[in-house]
SERO-4910 file (N, C-alpha, C, O; in steps of 0.05 Angstrom, whole numbers):
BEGIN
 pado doro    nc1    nc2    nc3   cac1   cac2   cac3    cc1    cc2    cc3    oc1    oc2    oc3
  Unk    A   2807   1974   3535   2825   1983   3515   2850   1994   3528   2850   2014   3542
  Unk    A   2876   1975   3521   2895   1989   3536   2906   2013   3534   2920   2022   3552
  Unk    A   2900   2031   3506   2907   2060   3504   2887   2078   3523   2894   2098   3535
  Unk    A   2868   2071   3523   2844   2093   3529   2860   2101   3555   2878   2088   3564
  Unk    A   2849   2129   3571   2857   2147   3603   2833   2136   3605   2814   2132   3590
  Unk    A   2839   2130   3627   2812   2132   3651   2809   2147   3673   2820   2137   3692
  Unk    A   2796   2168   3679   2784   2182   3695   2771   2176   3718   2748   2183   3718
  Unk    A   2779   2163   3740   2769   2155   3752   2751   2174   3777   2765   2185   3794
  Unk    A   2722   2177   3779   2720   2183   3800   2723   2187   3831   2738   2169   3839
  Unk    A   2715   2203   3853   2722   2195   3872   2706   2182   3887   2708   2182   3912
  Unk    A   2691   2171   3875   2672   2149   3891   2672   2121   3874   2681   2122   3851
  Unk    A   2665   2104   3880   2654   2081   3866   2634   2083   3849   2611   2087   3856
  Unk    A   2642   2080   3824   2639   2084   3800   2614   2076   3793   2612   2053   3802
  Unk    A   2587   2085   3778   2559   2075   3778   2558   2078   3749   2545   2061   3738
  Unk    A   2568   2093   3735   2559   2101   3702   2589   2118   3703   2607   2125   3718
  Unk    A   2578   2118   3668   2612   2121   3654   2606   2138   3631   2582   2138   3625
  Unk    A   2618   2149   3619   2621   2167   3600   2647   2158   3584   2670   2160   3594
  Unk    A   2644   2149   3563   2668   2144   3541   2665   2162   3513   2649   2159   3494
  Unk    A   2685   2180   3518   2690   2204   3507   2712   2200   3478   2732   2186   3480
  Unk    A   2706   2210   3455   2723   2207   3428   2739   2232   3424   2726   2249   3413
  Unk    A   2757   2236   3428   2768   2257   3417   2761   2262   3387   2743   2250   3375
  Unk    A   2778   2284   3375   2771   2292   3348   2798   2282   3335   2815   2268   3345
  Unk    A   2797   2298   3300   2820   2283   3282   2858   2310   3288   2862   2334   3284
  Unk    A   2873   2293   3298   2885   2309   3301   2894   2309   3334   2917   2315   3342
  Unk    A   2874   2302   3349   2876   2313   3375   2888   2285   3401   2876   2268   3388
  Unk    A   2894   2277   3412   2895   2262   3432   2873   2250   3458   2854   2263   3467
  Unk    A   2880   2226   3465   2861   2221   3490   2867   2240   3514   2849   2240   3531
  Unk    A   2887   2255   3517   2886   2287   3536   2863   2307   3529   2851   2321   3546
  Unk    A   2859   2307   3504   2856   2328   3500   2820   2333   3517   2807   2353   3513
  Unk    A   2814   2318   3530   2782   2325   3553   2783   2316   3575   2762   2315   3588
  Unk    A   2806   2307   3584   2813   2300   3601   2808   2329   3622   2798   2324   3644
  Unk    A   2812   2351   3618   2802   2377   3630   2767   2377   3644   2759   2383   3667
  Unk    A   2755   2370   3624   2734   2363   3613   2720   2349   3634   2704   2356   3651
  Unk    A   2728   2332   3631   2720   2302   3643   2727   2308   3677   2712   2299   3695
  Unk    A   2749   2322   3684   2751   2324   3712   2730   2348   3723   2718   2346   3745
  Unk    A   2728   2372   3702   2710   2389   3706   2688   2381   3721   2681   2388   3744
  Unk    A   2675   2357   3698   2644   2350   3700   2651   2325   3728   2633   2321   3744
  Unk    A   2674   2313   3730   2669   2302   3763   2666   2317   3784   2669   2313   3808
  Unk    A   2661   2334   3774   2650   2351   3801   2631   2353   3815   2629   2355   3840
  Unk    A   2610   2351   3790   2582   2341   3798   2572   2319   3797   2548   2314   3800
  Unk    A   2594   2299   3791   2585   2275   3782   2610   2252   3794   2630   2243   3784
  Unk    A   2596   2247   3820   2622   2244   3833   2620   2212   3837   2631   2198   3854
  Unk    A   2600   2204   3812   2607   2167   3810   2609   2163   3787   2607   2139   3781
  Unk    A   2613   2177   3768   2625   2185   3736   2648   2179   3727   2663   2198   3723
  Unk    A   2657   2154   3722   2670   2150   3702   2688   2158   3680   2695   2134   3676
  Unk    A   2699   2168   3666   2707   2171   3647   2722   2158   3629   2742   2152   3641
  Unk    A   2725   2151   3606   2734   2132   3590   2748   2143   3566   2739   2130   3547
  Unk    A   2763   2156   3558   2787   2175   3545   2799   2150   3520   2819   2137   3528
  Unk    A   2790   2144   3498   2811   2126   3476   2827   2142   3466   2824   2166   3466
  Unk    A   2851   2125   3455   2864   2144   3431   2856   2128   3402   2854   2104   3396
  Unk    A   2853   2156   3388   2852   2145   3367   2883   2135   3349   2905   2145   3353
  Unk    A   2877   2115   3332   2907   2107   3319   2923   2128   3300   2912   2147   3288
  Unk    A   2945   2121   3298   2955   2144   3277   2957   2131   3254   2966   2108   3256
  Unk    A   2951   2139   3234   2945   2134   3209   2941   2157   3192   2936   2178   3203
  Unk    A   2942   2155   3161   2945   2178   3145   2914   2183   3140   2894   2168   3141
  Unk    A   2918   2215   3134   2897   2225   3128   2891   2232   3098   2905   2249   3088
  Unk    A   2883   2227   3092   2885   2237   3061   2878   2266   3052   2891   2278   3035
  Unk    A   2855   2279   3065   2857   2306   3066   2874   2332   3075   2871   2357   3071
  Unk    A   2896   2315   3092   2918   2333   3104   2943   2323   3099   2965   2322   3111
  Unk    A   2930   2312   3064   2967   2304   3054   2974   2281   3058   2997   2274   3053
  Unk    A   2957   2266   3067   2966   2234   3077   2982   2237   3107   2981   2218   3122
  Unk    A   2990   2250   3111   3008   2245   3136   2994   2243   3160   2976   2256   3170
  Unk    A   3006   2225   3167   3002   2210   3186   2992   2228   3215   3008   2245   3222
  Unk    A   2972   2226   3229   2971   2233   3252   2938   2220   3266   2922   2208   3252
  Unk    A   2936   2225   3290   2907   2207   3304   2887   2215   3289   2880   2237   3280
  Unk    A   2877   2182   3288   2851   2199   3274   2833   2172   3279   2841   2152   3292
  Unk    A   2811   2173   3267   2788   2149   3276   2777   2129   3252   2765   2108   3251
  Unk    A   2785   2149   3234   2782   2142   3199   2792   2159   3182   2793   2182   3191
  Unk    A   2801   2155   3161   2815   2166   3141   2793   2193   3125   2772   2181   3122
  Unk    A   2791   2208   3120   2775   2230   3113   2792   2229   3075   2816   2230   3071
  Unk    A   2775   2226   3057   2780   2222   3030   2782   2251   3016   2802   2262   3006
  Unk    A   2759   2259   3018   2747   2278   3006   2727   2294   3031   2718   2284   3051
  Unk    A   2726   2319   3023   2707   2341   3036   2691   2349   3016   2679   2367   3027
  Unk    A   2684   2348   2998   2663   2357   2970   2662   2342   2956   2684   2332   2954
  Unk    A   2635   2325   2935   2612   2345   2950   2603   2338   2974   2587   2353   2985
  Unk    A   2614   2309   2991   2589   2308   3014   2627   2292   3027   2647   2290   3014
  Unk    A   2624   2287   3045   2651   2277   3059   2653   2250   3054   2634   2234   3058
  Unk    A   2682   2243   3042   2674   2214   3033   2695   2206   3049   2714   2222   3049
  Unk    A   2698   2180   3069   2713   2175   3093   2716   2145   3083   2703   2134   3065
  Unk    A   2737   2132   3097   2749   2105   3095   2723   2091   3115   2726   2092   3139
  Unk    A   2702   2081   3106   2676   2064   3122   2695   2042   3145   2694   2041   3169
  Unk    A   2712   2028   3126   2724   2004   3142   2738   2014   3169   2736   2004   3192
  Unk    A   2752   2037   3160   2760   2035   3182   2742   2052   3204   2750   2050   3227
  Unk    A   2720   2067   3198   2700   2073   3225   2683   2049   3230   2671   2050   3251
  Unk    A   2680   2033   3219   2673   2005   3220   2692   1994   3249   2682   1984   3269
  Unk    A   2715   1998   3245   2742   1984   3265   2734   2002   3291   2730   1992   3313
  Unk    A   2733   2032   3285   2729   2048   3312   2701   2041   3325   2695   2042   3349
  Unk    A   2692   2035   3311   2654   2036   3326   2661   2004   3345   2655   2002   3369
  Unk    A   2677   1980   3327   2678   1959   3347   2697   1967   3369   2696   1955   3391
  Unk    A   2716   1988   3365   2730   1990   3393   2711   2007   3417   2718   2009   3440
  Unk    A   2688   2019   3405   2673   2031   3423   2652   2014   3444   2646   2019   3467
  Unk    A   2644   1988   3426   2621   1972   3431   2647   1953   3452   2637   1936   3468
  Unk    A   2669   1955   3451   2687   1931   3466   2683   1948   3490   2673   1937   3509
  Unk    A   2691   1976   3491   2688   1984   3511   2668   1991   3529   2670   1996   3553
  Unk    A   2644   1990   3511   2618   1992   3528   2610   1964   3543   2600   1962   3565
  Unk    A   2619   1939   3521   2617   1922   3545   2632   1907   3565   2627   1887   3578
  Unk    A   2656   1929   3562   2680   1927   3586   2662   1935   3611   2663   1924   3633
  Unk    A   2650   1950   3607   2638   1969   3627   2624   1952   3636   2635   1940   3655
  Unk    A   2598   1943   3630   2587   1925   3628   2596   1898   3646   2584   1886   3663
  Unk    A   2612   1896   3639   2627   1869   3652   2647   1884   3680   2661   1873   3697
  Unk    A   2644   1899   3676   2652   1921   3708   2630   1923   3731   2633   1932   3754
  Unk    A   2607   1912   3719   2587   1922   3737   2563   1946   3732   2542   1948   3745
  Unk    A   2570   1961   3712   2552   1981   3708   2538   1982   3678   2547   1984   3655
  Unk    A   2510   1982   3689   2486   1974   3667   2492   1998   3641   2504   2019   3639
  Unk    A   2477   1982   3624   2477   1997   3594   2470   2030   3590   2479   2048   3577
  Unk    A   2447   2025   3611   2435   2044   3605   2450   2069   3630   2435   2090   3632
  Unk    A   2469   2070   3643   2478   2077   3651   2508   2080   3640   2528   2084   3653
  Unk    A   2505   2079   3615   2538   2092   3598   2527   2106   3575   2509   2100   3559
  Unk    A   2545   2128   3577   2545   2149   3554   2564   2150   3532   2588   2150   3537
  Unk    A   2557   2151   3513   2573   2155   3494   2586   2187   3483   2565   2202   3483
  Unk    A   2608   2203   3475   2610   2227   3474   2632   2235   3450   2652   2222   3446
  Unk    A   2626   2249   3440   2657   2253   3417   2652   2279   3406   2630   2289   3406
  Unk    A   2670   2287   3399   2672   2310   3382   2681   2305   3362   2694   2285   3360
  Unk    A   2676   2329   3331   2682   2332   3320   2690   2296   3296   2667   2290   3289
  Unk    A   2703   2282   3288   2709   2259   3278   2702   2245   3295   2688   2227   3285
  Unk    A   2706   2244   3331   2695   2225   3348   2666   2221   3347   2654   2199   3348
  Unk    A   2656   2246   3346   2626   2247   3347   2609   2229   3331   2588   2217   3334
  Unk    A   2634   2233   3307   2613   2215   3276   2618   2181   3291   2601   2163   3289
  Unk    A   2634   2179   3300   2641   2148   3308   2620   2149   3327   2603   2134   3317
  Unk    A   2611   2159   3352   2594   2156   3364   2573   2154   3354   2561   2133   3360
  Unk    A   2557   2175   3334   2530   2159   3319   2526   2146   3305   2503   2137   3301
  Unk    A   2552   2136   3288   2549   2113   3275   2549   2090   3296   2532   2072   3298
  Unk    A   2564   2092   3306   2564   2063   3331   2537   2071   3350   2526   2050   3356
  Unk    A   2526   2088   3359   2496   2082   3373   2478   2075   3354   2469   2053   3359
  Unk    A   2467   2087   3331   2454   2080   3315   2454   2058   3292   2434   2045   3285
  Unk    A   2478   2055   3281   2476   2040   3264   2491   2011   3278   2488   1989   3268
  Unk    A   2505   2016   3300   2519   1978   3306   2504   1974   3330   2484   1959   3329
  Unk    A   2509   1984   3349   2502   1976   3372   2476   1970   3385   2461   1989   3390
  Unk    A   2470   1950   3390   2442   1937   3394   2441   1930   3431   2444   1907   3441
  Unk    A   2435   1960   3449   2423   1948   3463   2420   1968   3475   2417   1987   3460
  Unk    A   2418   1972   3497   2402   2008   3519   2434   2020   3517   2456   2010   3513
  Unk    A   2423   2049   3522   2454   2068   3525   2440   2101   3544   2421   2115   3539
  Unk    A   2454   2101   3558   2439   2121   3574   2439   2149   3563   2429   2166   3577
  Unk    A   2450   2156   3538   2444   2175   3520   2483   2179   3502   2505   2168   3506
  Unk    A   2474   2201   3482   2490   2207   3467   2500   2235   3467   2484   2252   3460
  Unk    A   2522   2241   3473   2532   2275   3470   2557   2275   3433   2579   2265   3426
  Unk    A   2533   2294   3418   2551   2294   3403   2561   2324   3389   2544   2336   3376
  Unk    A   2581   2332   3390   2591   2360   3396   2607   2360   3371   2623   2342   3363
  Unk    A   2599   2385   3359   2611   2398   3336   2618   2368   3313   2640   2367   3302
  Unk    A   2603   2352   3310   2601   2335   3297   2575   2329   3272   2554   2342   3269
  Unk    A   2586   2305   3254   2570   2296   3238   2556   2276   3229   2545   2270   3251
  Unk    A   2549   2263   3216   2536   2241   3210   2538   2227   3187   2518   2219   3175
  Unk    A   2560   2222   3179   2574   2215   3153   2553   2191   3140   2547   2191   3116
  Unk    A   2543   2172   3160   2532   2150   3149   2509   2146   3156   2501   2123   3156
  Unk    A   2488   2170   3167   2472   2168   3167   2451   2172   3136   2451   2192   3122
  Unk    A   2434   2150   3130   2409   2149   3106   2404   2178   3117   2416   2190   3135
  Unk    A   2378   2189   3097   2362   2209   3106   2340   2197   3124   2323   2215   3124
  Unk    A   2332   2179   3138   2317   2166   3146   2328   2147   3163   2337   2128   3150
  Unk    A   2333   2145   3193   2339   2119   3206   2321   2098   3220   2308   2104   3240
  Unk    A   2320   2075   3207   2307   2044   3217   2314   2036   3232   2331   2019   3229
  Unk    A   2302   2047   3268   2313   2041   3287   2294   2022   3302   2269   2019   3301
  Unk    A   2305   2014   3311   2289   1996   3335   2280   2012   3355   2291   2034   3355
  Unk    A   2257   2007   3378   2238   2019   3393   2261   2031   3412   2259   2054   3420
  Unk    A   2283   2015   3420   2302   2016   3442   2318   2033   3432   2333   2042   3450
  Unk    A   2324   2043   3410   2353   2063   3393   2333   2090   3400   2340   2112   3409
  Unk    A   2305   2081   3391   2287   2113   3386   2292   2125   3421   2287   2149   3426
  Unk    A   2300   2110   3442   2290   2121   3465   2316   2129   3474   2314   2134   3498
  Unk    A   2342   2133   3468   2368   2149   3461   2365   2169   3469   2349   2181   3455
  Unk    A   2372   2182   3488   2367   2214   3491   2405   2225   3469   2429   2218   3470
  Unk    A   2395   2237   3458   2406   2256   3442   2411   2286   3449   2394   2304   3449
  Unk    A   2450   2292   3456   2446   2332   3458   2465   2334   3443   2486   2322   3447
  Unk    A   2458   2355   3415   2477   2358   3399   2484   2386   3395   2469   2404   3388
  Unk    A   2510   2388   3399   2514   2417   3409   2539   2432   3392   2562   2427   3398
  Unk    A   2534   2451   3369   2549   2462   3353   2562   2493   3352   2547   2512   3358
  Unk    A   2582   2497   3347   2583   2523   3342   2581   2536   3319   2592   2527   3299
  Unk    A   2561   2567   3319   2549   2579   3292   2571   2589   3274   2565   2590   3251
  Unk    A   2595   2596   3279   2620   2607   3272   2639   2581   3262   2661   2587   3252
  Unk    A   2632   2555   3263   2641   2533   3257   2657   2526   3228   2646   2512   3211
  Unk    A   2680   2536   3226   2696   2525   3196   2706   2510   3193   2721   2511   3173
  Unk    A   2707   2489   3208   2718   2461   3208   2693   2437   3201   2692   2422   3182
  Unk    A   2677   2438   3220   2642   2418   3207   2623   2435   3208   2610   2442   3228
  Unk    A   2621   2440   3189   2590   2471   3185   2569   2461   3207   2564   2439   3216
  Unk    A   2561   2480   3211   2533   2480   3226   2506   2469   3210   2490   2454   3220
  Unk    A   2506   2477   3188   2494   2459   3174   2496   2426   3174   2479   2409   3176
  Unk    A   2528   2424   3170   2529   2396   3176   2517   2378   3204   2505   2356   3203
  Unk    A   2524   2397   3229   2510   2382   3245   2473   2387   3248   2458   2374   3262
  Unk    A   2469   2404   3236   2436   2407   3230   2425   2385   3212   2404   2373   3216
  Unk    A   2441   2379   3192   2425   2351   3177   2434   2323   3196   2420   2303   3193
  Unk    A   2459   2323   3215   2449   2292   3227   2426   2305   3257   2413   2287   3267
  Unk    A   2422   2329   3266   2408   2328   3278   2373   2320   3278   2357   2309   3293
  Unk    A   2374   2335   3251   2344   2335   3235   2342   2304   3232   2322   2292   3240
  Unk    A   2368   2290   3220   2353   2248   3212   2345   2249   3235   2321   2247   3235
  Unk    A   2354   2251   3261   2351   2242   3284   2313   2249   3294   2297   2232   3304
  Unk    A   2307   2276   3287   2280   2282   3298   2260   2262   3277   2240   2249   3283
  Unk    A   2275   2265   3247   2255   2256   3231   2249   2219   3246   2226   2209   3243
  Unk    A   2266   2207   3258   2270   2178   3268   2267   2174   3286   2273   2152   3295
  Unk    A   2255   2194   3304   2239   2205   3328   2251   2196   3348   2240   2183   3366
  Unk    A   2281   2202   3345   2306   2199   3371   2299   2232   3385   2300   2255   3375
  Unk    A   2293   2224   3415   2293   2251   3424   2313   2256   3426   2329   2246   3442
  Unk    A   2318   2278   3405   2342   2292   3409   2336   2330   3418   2316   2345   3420
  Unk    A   2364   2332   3421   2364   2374   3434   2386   2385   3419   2406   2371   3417
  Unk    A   2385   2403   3410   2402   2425   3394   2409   2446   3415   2393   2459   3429
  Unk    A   2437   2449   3415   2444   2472   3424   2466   2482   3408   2483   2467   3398
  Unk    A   2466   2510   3407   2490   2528   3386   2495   2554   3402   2477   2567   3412
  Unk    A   2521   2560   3403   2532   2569   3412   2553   2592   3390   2563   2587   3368
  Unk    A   2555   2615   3405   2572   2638   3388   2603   2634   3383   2617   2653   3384
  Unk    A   2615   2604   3377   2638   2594   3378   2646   2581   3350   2630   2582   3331
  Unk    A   2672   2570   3347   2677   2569   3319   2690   2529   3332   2684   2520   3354
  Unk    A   2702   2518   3318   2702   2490   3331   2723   2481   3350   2746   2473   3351
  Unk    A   2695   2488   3366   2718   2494   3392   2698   2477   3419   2676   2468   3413
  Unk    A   2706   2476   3439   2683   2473   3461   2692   2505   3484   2714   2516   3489
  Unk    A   2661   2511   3494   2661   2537   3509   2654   2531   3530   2641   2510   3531
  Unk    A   2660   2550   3566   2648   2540   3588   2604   2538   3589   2589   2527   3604
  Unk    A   2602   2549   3573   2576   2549   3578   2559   2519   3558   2539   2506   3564
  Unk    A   2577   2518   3537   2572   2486   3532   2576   2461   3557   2560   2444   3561
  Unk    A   2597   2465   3568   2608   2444   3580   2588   2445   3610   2585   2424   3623
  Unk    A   2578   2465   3617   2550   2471   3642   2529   2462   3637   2515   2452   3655
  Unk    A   2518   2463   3604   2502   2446   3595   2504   2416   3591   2485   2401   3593
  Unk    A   2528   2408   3585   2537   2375   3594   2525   2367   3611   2509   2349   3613
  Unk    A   2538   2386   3631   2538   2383   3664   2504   2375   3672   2493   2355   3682
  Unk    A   2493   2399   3662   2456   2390   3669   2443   2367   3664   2426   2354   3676
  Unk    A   2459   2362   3632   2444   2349   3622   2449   2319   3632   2429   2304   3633
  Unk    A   2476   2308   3640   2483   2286   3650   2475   2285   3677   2473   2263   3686
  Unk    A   2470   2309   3696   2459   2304   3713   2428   2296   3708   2420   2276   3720
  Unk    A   2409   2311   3691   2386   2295   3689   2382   2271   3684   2368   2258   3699
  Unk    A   2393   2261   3662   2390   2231   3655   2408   2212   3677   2407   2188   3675
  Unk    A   2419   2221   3693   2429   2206   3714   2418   2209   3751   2427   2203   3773
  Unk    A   2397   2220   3740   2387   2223   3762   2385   2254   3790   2375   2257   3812
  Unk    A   2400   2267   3774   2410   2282   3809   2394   2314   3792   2397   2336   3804
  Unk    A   2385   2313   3776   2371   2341   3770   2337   2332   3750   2335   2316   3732
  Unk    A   2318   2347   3761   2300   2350   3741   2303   2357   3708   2320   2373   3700
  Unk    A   2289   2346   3695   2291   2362   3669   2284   2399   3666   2268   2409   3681
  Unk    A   2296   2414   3646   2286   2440   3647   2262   2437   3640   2254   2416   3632
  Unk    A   2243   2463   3643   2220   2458   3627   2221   2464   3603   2242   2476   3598
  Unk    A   2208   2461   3584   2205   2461   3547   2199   2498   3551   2196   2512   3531
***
């Protein structure tokens, strides 16, 4: 994707992380982020899109980045489908850019916040058909998830960390508790974490990244339960 930053590690690149920003925000805006976590992750990737500018309809129509059009906020969030339809194929192009880079499926992560986030589980769960070395989805929701997901054996083995803040007035904490819950009920291992923050990301979220991509990538044990 010729908008996306790329983050390049300082080693030769093994696995990748392609990161969504939120509605509003830029492909800078984790770029902090992303160099942070090369610290420990020093064949890590990073993959930064921008989202397009286009109107919002909940902020007046005017125009600014965003991943889909947001309609309505009550009673349940009603969003332009087509166009997260468009974002989820720019995600799956880029996963198998990667792919065609050299580095296996199951060695790319998917990550977004906030509006990115919902693009991220809609595009792991509901489009994308094949291994993914897990999902980070932060202060986000699940706009199109059923109450129930019909996944295939390969979607259920997804590691899932979904990580919210309890002070959250932008996507309730509730909100991210019902796409976390489809997720257990569809027996995606997924992990909850919440934090004393409002929608925002904190250093002690971003340490937990850090562990957690180091486990599924090899260089740390899991914690214990």
């Amino acid at each position: 994707m010729a908008d996306a930053l790329l983050v390049e590690p300082n080693h030769d690149a093994d696995s990748c992380v392609i990161w969504l920003h939120g509605l509003g925000a830029d492909r800078y805006d984790f770029q902090p982020v992303a160099q942070m976590l090369q610290k420990g992750l020093p064949n890590t990737r990073f993959i930064l899109p921008q989202a397009p500018t286009q109107p919002v309809s909940i902020n007046g129509g005017w125009p600014m980045p965003s991943w889909y059009d947001i309609i309505a906020l009550s009673p349940a969030r009603a969003i332009n489908e087509e166009q997260l339809e468009q974002s989820a194929q720019r995600v799956i192009e880029l996963i198998e850019s990667q792919r065609a880079c050299g580095i296996t499926a199951e060695r790319i992560f998917l990550a977004g916040f906030s509006q990115g986030g919902a693009v991220v589980l809609h595009t792991a769960f509901l489009r994308w058909n094949g291994p993914l070395g897990g999902i980070l989805a932060l202060s986000t929701y699940a706009p199109t998830f059923p109450e129930r997901l019909e996944l295939s054996a390969q979607a259920k083995r997804y590691p899932v960390l979904c990580l919210h803040g309890r002070d959250d007035d932008v996507v309730s904490v509730e909100m991210g508790r019902t796409a976390y819950n489809c997720l257990l009920a569809s027996d995606v291992p997924a992990q909850w974490m919440d934090y004393p923050m409002r929608h925002e990301v904190v250093p002690e979220e971003i340490r937990d990244i850090a562990d957690w991509l180091k486990v599924h990538l090899g260089f740390l044990s899991p914690r214990p339960e």
